[in-house]
N, C-alpha and C positions, 0 to 999 in steps of 0.2 A: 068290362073294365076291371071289375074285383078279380078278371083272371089274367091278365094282362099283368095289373100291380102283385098277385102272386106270382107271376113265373118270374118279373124284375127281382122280387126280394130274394128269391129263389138265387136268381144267377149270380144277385150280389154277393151272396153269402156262399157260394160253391166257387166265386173268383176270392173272397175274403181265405176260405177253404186251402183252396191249391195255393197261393200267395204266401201261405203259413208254413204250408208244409215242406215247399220250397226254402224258405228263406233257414226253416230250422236242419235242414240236410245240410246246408253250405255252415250253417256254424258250428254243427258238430264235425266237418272235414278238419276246421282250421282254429277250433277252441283252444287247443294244444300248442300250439305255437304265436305267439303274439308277433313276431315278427315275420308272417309269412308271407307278409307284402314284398319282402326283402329277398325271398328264398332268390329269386333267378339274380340277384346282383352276387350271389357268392363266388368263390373262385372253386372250380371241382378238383382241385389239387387238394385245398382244405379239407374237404369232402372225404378224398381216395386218403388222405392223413388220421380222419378222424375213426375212419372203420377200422383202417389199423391197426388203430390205437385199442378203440373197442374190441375188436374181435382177438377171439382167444389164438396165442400162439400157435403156427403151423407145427406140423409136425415132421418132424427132419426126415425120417422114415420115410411118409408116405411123398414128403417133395423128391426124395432119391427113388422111390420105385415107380412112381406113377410119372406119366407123360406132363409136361412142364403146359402150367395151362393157360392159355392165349397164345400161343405159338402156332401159327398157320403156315402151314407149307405150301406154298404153289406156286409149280414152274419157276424155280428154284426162287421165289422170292422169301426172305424170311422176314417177320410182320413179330413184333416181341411187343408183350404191353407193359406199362412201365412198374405195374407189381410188380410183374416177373424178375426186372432186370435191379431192382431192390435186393432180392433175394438170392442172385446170379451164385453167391458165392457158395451155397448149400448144395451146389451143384458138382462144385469143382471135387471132383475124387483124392486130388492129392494133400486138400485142405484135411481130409477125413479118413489120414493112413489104420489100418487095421479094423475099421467097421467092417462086419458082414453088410450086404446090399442085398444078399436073398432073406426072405420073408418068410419068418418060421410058420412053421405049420400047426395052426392051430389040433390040431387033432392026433397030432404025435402028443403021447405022455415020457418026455426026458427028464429026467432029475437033474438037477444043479450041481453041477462039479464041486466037490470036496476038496480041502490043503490040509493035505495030511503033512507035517513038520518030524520029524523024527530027532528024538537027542539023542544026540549025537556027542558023547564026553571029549571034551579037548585037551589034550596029553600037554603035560607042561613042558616034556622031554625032548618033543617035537619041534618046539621053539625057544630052546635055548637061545638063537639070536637076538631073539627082539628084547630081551632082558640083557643083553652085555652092559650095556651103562650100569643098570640097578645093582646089578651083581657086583662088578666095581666100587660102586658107592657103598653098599653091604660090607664087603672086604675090608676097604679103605679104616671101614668105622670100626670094625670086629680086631682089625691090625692096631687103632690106635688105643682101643679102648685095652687089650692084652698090652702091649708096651707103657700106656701110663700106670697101669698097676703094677709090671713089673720093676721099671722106671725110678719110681716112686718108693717102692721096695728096697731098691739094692742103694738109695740115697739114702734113707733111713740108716740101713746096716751098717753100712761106713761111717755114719755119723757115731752112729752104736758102738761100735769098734775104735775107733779114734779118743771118743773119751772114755772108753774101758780102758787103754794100753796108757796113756797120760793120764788115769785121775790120781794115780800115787805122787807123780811129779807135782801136778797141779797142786793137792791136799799140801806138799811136804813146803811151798812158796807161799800160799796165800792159806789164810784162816776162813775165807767162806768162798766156796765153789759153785760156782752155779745160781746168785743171788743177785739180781740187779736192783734189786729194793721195790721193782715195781709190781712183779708176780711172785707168788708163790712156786716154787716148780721142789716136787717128789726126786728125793734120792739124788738129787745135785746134776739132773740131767741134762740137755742141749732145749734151747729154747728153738721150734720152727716156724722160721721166718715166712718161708714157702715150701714146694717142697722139694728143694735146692738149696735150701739156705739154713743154715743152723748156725746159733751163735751161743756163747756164755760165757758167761761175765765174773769175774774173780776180783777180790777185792783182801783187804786186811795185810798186805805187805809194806814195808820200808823201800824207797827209793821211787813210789811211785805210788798215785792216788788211785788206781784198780789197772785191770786188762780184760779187756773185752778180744775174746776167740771168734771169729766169723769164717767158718767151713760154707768153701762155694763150689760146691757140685755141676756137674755138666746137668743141663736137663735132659735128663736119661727118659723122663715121663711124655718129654714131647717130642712123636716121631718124625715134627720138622726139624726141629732144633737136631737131631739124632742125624738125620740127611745132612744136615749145614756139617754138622758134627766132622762127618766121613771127607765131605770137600776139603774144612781148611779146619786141622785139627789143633784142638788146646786142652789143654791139662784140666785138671780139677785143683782148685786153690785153697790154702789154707792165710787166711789174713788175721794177723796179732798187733794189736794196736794198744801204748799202754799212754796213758795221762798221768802227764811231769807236771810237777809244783813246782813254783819261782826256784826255791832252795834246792831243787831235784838236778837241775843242768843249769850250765853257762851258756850265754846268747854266741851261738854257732848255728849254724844250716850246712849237714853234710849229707849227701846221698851215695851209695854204690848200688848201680844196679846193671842188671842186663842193656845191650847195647840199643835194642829192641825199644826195651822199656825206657831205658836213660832218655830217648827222642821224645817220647812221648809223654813223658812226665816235665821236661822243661819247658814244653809248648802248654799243657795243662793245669799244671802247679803252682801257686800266685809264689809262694817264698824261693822256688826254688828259678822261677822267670826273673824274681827282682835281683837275687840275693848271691847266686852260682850258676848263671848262666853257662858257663863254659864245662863245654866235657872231656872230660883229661882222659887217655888210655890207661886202661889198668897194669898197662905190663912194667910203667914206673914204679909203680905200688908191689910189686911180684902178684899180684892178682892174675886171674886167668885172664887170658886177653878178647872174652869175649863179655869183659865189665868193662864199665865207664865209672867215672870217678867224678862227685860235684860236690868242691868241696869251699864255702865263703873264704875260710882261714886255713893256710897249707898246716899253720900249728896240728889244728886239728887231727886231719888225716893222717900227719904221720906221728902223731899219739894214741888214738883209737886203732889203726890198723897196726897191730902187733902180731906175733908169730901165734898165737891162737886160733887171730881171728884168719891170719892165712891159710894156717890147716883147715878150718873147716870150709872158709871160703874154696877151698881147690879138693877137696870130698864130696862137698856135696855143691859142687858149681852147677847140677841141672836141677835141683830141688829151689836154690834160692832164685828169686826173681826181681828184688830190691829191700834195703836196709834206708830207709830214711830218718833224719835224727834233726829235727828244730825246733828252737823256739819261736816260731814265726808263722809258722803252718795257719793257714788261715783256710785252707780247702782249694777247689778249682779254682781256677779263673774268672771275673764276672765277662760276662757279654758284652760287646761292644754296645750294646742297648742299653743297658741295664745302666743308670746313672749314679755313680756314689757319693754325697757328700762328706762323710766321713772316712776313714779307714776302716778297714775291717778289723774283727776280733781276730784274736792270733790266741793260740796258746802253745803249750809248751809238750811234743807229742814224740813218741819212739815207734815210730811203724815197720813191720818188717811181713814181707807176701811172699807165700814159700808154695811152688808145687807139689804135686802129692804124688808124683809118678817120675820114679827116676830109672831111664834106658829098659832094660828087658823087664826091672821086677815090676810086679801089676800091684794096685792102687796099696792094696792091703799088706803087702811085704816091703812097701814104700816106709809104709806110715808106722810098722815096726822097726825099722831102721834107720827115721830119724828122730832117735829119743835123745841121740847126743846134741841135733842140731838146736831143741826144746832147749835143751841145757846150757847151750852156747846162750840163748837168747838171754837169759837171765843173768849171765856172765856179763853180756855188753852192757847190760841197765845197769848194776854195779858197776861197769868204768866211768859212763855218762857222770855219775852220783858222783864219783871221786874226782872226775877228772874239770878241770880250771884255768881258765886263760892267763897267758902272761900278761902285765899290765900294758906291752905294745900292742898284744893281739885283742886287748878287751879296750883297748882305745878306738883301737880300727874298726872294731863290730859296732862300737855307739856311733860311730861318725857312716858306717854305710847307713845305719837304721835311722838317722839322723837325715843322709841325703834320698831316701826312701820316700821321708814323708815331707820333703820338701816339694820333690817333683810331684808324687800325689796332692799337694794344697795348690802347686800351680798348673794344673790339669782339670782339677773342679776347682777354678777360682769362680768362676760365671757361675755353675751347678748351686755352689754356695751361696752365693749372692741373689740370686734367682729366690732361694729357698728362703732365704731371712727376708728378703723383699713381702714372699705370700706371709710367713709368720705376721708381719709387720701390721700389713692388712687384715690378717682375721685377729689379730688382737684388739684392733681400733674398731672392727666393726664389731668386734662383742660389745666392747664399752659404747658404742652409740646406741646398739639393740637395749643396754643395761640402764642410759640417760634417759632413751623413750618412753621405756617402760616406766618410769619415776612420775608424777602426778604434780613435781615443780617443772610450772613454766620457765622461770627466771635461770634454774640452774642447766634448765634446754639449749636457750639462749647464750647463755656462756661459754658454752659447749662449742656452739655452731661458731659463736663469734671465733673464740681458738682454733678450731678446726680450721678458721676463714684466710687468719694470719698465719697459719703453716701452710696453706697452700698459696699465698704470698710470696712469703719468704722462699719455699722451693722453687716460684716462678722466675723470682729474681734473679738475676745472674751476678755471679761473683768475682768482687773487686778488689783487687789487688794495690796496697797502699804502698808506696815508696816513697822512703826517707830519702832529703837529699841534705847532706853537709853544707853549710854555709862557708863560705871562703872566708 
């Protein structure tokens, strides 16, 4: 019996044994995954996805030289697996133009090919083409910047020249040469305006309050203007402008100028648009017949043009280019924009614009040649000085400048009225700004009540009373 109950406890303990050993083999199979109850519901597409994904990149090489793997050939059946046909495309040769496909030999020692570059100097001589434009523009700049220093140059000289040959004329008319009161200028020289432009200014004579000289040069400095130049040719100007005192001239507006210039000074000129509109031939006057004549009063004209002024007028007929002579001279024209309530200033002016170039002789044999024409000029400002209207012809010059500025006040009557309207207003609203500002209520009040009764009374409309006689 005690060996019976030994070999029981025995077998219990050797099925307790194998029971153990068992049960700890199956949990170390599946410790590792907690989910492996699940493993057969997976799909094996996920599966063939996730090794993919894991496993390291094929290598392009060994997919082109080695036999594509899962491809079974038999009796002509072909059998492809679906890695394979993922990858189909590392296959295709013409995806992969210029690969080698043969597999180097490990046991050959080749070096690595070398780039070797060589410099190689590039000749600038050899492509002059592709620089044409640059060159051009180089050129273009090298061409303007030589012409505006020369340009520039020969403007000067002339200027230089003109009042070395006139400063004895100039000195022996006026007591200060070259003095406009605003700068100081060395040795009585030309003031420059640009460098085309030169002026100066004379002052201390009788018969006139100064004379200002304005020398207008071609611009020789700019090699467009120099091109325009050659198209459609013009002179180089001399313009002498002298400012008349009340006492200096009689109220007249005379002009003689080129036929040219005549058109285009009564389209532009406000005294000579209002005042002589009409252009008479010069060949009434014996003048050459390539002047016009614009003259307010015939008195005039045929008192200022005397046998003088014929001679030089028919000497030097391609030098002058206009004589104009008014008291009314006001300048251009305004703009049809441009709105005026008053008249313009007028003063009292003797202008006269001479060219500087006459037929073959060149600039400089010009401008010593007309020293007599200089002399003429100061000759006509002494006639202006002397010369006086008959009491018919100084009746008819008040009554034009009379119906002048009638038609001007009935042309801005609205402009005027317009303008004294705003006046009106900002004067009232100063004084309301001026009431406010004040710290009395009662005189506020006052104010507003006034203010209340004018806008009343303006609303009112106005009534017209009629007297009637009693039988």
């Amino acid at each position: 019996m005690k060996l019976s109950l030994r070999l029981s406890v025995c077998l219990v303990l050797l099925t307790f044994l194998v029971s153990y050993c068992v049960h700890g083999q199956f949990n170390d199979q599946f410790k590792d995954d907690e989910f492996a109850d699940f493993e057969e519901f997976e799909d094996p597409d996920e599966n063939i996805m996730k090794e993919s994904l894991n496993a390291p990149p094929p290598n392009v090489k060994d997919t082109w030289e080695d036999e594509p793997v899962g491809v079974n050939i038999e009796e002509d059946v072909l059998i492809e697996d679906e890695e394979d046909a993922d990858f189909e495309h590392f296959k295709d040769e013409e995806e992969f133009e210029g690969f080698k496909t043969a597999k180097p030999d490990p046991s050959s020692k080749q070096e690595a090919p070398t780039i070797t570059i060589q410099d190689i100097p590039m000749h600038l001589r050899s492509n002059w083409d592709s620089y044409y434009l640059e060159l051009l523009m180089i050129a273009g700049l090298v061409a303007y910047i030589i012409n505006f220093i020369t340009g520039r140059n020969k403007n000067f000289k002339l200027a230089t020249h003109w009042i070395n040959t006139h400063r004895s004329l100039l000195e022996d008319n006026f007591s200060l040469v070259g003095d406009d009161g605003k700068q100081e200028i060395e040795n009585s020289s030309l003031i420059k305006e640009s460098e085309n432009t030169f002026t100066l200014w004379c002052s201390g004579r009788s018969c006139c309050e100064g004379m200002l000289v304005e020398l207008k040069f071609l611009k020789r400095q700019d090699l467009v203007a120099l091109i325009a130049q050659m198209i459609r040719p013009s002179p180089d100007q001399l313009s002498i402008s002298f400012d008349l005192g009340k006492e200096d001239m009689d109220s007249f507006v005379l002009c003689v100028a080129a036929k040219k210039t005549a058109s285009r000074l009564v389209k532009q000129i406000n005294d000579l648009s209002l005042y002589c509109p009409e252009r008479k031939p010069g060949d009434k006057f014996n003048l050459p017949s390539s002047f016009n004549v614009m003259s307010e009063i015939a008195e005039v004209s045929s008192s200022l043009i005397d046998s003088k002024f014929l001679t030089l007028m028919n000497k030097f007929s391609d030098l002058i280019d206009f004589i104009h002579i008014s008291d009314q001279y006001s300048g251009p024209k305004q703009t049809e924009e441009t709105t005026l309530t008053k008249l313009p200033d007028v003063k009292r002016v003797m202008l006269i614009n001479l060219n500087l170039q006459m037929g073959t002789l060149g600039i400089m044999e010009t401008m010593d040649e007309m020293k007599p024409l200089i002399q003429f000029v100061f000759y006509l400002l002494d006639r202006v000085k002397r010369f006086r209207l008959s009491r018919e012809a100084k009746t008819k010059a008040d009554k034009n400048r009379h119906r002048v500025e009638e038609a001007f006040l009935k042309t801005t009557h609205v402009a005027r009225a317009e303008a004294a309207a705003l006046r009106k207003e900002e004067k009232r609203r100063l004084e309301k700004e001026k009431i406010m500002q004040e710290e009395d209520p009662e005189k506020q009040r006052r104010w507003e009540e006034k203010e209340l009764k004018r806008q009343m009374k303006k609303k009112t409309p106005k009534m017209k009373q009629l007297k009637v006689k009693a039988l």
